[in-house]
N, C-alpha and C positions, 0 to 999 in steps of 0.2 A: 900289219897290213892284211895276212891273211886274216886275222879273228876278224877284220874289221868289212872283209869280202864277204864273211860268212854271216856274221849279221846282216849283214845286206842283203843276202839269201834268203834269210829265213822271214826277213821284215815282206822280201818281196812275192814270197809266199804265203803269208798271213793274208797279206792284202788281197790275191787273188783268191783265196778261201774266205772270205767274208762275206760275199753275198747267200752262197750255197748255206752256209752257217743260218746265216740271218732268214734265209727261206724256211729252214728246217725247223729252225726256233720258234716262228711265226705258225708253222704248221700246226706244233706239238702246243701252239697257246692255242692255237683255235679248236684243237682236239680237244682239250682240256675245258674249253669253255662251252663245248659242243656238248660234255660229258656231265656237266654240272647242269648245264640248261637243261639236259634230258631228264636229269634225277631230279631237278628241281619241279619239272613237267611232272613227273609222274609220281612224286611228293602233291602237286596239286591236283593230279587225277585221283589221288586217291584218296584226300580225303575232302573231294567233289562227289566221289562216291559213296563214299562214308554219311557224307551228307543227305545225299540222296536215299540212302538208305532207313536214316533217322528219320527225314520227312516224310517217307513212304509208312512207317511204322505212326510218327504222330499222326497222320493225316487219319489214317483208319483208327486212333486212339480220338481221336477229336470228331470223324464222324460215330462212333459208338457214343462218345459224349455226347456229341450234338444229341441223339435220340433219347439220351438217357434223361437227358433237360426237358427237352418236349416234352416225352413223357410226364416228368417231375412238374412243368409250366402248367400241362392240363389236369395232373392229379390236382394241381393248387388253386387252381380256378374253379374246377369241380368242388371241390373243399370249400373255398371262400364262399360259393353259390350257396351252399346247402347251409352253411354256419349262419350268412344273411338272414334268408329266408327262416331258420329258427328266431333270431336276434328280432327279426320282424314281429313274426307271431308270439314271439317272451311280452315284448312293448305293449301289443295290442290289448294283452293280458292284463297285463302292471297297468298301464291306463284305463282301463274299464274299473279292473280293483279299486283303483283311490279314485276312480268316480261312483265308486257304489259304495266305498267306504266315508269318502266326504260326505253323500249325501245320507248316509245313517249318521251320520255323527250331527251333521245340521238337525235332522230330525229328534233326534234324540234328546236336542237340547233343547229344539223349541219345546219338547212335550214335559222336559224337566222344566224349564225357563215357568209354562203353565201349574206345572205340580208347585212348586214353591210357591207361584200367586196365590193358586186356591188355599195352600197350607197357612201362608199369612194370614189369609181372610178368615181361614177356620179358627187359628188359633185366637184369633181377637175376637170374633164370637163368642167364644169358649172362656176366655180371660171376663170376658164382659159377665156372662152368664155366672161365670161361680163369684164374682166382685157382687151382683146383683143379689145370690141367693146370701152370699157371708152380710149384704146389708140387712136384705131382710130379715136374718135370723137376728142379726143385733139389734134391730127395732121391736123384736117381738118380744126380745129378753128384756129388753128396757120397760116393753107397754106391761108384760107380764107383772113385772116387781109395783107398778104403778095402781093395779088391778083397777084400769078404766075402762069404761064404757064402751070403747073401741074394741078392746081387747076381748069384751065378752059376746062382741058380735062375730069377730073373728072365733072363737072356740065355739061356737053352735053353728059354724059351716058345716054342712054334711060332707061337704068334700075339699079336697085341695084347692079348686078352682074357684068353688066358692071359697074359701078363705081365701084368696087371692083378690078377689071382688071385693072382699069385704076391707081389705086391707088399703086397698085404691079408694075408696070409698071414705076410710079414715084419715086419708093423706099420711097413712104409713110408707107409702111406695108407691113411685108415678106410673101411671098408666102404661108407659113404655116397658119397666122393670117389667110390670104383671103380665106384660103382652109376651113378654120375653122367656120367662118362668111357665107360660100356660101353654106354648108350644115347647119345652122340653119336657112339661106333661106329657103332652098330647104325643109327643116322639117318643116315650118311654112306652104310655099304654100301646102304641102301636109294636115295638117292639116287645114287649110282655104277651101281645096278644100270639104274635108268630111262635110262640112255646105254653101256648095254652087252649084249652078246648074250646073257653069260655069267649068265643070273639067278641068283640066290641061289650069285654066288660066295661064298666062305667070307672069315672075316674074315684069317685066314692068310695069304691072297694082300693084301691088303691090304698087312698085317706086312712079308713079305717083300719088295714093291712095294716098300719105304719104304727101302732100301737094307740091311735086316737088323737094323737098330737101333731100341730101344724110346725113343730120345730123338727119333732121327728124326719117329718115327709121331708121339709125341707133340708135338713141337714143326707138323708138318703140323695137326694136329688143332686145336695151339694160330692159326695164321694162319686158318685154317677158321672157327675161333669167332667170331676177332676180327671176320675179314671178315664173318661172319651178323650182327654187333653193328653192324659199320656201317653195312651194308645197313640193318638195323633203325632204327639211328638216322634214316638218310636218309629214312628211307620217312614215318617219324613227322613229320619234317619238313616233308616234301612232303603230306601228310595234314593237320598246322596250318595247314599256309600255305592250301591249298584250303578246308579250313572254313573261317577267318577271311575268306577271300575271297567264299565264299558267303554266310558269315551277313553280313558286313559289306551285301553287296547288298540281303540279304531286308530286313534295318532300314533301310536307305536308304525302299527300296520300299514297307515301311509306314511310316517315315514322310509321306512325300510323299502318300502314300494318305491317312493322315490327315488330313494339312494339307488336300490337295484334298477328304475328303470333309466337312470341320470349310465351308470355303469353299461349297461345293454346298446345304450344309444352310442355312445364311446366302440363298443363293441364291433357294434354295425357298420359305420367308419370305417375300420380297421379295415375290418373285412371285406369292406369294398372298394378302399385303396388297395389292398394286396390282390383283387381279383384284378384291377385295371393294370397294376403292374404286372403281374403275369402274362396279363392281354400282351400290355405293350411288348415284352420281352419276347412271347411266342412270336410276333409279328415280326422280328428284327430278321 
């Protein structure tokens, strides 16, 4: 009975210490949550300030950038202007070139395209001329061995021309042949006279020069021909081989011209998209 008074003491002493308990317990949590909230406060103040401190630092790292760009934006604008403006005046260049080069090479051909006409027509001349002297030499060898009547009017010509007449006259050779033979006379004495004192020797001395025989003359006249054929040939030669070496140049030369001015114009482009983005970038 006593234990059981005495529990009943202490129960009814618990009881009346429970609110003061529960007060004090209540205190020490709000202290405790007072004490966290503050250090968590001041966990966030600081690295609010922390922050602040980094944005203060980028903000002068970004405006020294920002100038640094500008800067860099109108060096590259500056740049692209000047690069343009070359790229311009390269083109102007290159395009005049392969119009000054086009038109020597036009011209060069028309003037060759002429040199091979006239070379055709000389050489057929020419061809004609010694077929002309090889016939009359063979009609003359044939009337020779025959010893007729023809033949002894031809050998009493004083000169080549008359033997030429005289040969037209026997229907040894048509009028045409003789006409043909009497101007590469007459073209000889003219050149023979340009290396002699004697101007307008006669064609006579010619004749007799030749050892007194009309096969003579004729056969000298025939090596005469040939030699002007060869000459001609060669020259013609020496005449294709230099066009093709000039025109070969001129088309090198436009095209490279092209290439380089196709590349320039590409260039120019470039150069003036990158000055418009600049613009635009400055602008931003």
């Amino acid at each position: 009975t006593a234990t059981a008074l005495l529990l009943v003491a202490f129960a009814q002493l618990a009881a009346a210490q429970s609110p003061v308990q529960k007060a004090l317990q209540l205190l020490s949590d709000l202290q405790g949550k007072i004490v966290k909230e503050g250090e968590a406060a001041q966990k966030t103040f600081a690295e609010y300030s922390e922050w602040c401190e980094d944005r203060s630092r980028n903000v002068g790292f970004e405006i020294k950038t920002g100038k640094a760009e500008v800067e860099e934006l109108k060096a590259t604008i500056e740049s692209s202007t000047a690069d343009a403006s070359a790229a311009s005046a390269k083109i102007e260049e290159l395009a005049a070139s392969i119009g000054t080069n086009d038109a020597d090479l036009k011209a060069a051909t028309s003037i060759r395209e002429k040199e091979v006409a006239d070379f055709a027509v000389a050489e057929k001349e020419s061809m004609d001329i010694i077929n002309t002297i090889e016939r009359a030499i063979g009609i003359l060898e044939r009337e020779m061995k025959k010893h007729g009547a023809a033949m002894v009017q031809v050998q009493k010509a004083s000169g080549l021309m008359q033997a030429l007449s005289a040969m037209v006259d026997a229907s040894m050779i048509g009028s045409q042949d003789a006409a043909k033979l009497t101007a590469l006379v007459q073209n000889g004495d003219k050149s023979d006279d340009e290396d002699s004192d004697e101007v307008g020797a006669p064609a006579a001395a010619v004749y007799k020069g030749q050892g007194g025989g009309i096969i003579d003359a004729l056969e000298n006249l025939l090596d005469k021909a040939k030699e002007q054929l060869d000459d001609a040939r060669t020259k013609e030669m020496s005449s294709k081989h230099a066009f093709e070496m000039m025109a070969q140049s001129l088309r090198d030369e436009i095209k490279y011209a092209e290439k380089d001015l196709a590349a320039t114009k590409k260039a120019l482009a470039s150069h003036g998209e990158t000055k418009s983005t600049a613009e635009g970038d400055l602008e931003v």
